[in-house]
Structures are given as C-alpha cells and as structure tokens.
Steps between C-alpha positions, in 0.01 A plus 500: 500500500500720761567403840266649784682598808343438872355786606410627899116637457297654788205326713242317224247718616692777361680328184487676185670330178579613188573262213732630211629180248810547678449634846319493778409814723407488865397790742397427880621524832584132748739311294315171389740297269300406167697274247407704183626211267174316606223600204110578627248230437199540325163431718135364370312736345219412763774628798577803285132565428459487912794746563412796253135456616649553897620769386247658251732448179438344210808405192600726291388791775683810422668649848663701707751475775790759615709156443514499160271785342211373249511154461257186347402171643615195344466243784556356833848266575652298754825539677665191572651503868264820592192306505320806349313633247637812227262705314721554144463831388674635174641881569413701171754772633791289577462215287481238781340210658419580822426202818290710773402227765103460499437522869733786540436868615663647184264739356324405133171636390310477181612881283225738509286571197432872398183533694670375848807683467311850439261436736803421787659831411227700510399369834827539711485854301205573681633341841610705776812359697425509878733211667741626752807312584679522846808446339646479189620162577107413491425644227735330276358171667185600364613575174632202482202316621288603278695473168662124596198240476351271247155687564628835431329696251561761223319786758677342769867582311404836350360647862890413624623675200311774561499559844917470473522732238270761714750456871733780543725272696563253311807259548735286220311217632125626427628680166648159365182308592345794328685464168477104496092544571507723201709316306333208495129693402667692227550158346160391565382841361742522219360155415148517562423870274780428277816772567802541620621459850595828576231662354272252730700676793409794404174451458435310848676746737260803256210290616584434832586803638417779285 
C-alpha cells in the first residue's frame, strides 16, 4: 500500500483535489494543512439529492470545468476534518476522480448540446465589442471576472475569447487566459459534435471572428 503524504492546500473555498489510486493533487493559494490519509465519507442520498438540486445537477450529469476538462457526476462526499461537502466528478480526459467543494466558486456547468453551442457562436459572431478599459490592469480584471464564477456561461466564455483574440495589445497575461478559455471549449466542442480538439479550435476561432 501506498502511503499518502501530508499535503499544504490553499483556502477551502479555493481547494481543488485530484484523486489518482496513488496520489493526491492539490492546486490553491493560503496553505490549509489537509491530512490526505483521511478517506471521504459517503453522505445520504437525501443530502446528496439536496446538494445537486442547489446547484441544478443531477448524477451522472456530463460537465465541464477548466479544472479538469469534460467530466461525469457520480456523487456527493464528505471530508472528514473539513466539515464540507465534494461533488465527485470522474475526468474522461485525465482519468481521474476529481473533489471540487460544493459551495465553492470553481466554475462547473452542464456541456452544451449542439443547438446551444451554435446558437452561442453565432451570437457573439454577431456582437459588436464596445467596452473600454482605462487601463489594461482593468481590463484583465474584467476578463477575469467574467470567466471565474459558478454562473458563468458558454456565451459568457466565448465573448472573452473573442474579444481577446480581436485586442491589438494584448499582454502574456490576457493571451494565456485566452488559450486556457479556449482550451477548455475545444474539449467541450470536441466532445459535444464528435472531433478532434484541434480541429474544434479551429473551428471556434473561424466562427468567432471570421
């Protein structure tokens, strides 16, 4: 067996764990010890039922999260010594279990079907970008704003992409958030008509600014 070491995780708000059979992975930013060598407990099914409805999920949802890419539902766990409650979500591009804390800010939305995810394009096509920024310190905080809730949606994520890919100025920062946005709704694309990732690329930046 293979022991678990202690790891130093961010603020619960932000924790984000992923569960391999042998390791644990943890991204965030305050240090806030966890003792990974404690397991998750399972909760009623009348709790879990309570939780996905708060949040407008249901098991065996199919969804999407820059976090881990296209994942499914399988449940809702404990964490002994957090006092809080995990959606479980299995990663179908890494091959993991994922713990994303159920009152947390971390973005996860149902994937799009066909209809929604053509009918998103073809309106921030259409969109004109107005929005001035004093600075580009402000603008990045916008960007960011807008892309880093639980209530974001697909429009919400493709109008950053595109109105990014359209600024003459951009910075490393705004190009990175760029490339993660479209990363992550490649996948979803890629996923949702059936092809590859790169050719999903392809066809969203076509669509969006062309």
């Amino acid at each position: 067996m293979v022991s678990r070491p202690r790891l130093s995780v961010s603020f619960v708000d932000r924790i984000y764990l992923s569960i391999h059979p042998v390791q644990w992975i943890a991204t965030s930013t305050k240090d806030c010890p966890i003792n990974t060598q404690t397991e998750p407990e399972s909760i009623s099914l009348k709790k879990q039922t309570e939780i996905f409805a708060d949040r407008k999920f249901s098991p065996d949802d199919i969804v999407v999260s820059p976090k881990f890419g296209i994942g499914r539902m399988m449940g809702v766990e404990h964490m002994p010594g957090l006092d809080r409650s995990f959606f479980t979500i299995e990663s179908m591009h890494q091959k993991m279990k994922n713990m994303i804390p159920t009152d947390s800010d971390i973005l996860i939305r149902k994937v799009a079907t066909k209809g929604s995810f053509n009918r998103s394009l073809d309106r921030v096509h259409k969109a004109e970008v107005k929005k001035a920024y004093d600075s580009r310190k402000e603008r990045i905080a916008c960007y960011q704003e807008r892309v880093r809730s639980n209530q974001v949606t697909l429009g919400n994520i493709l109008s950053v992409i595109k109105e990014i890919h359209q600024l003459k100025d951009k910075g490393a920062v705004e190009r990175q958030l760029m490339n993660e946005l479209l990363e992550t709704v490649s996948k979803e694309y890629s996923f949702v008509f059936e092809c590859d990732v790169e050719e999903a690329k392809k066809t969203i930046k076509k669509r969006l600014v062309q």
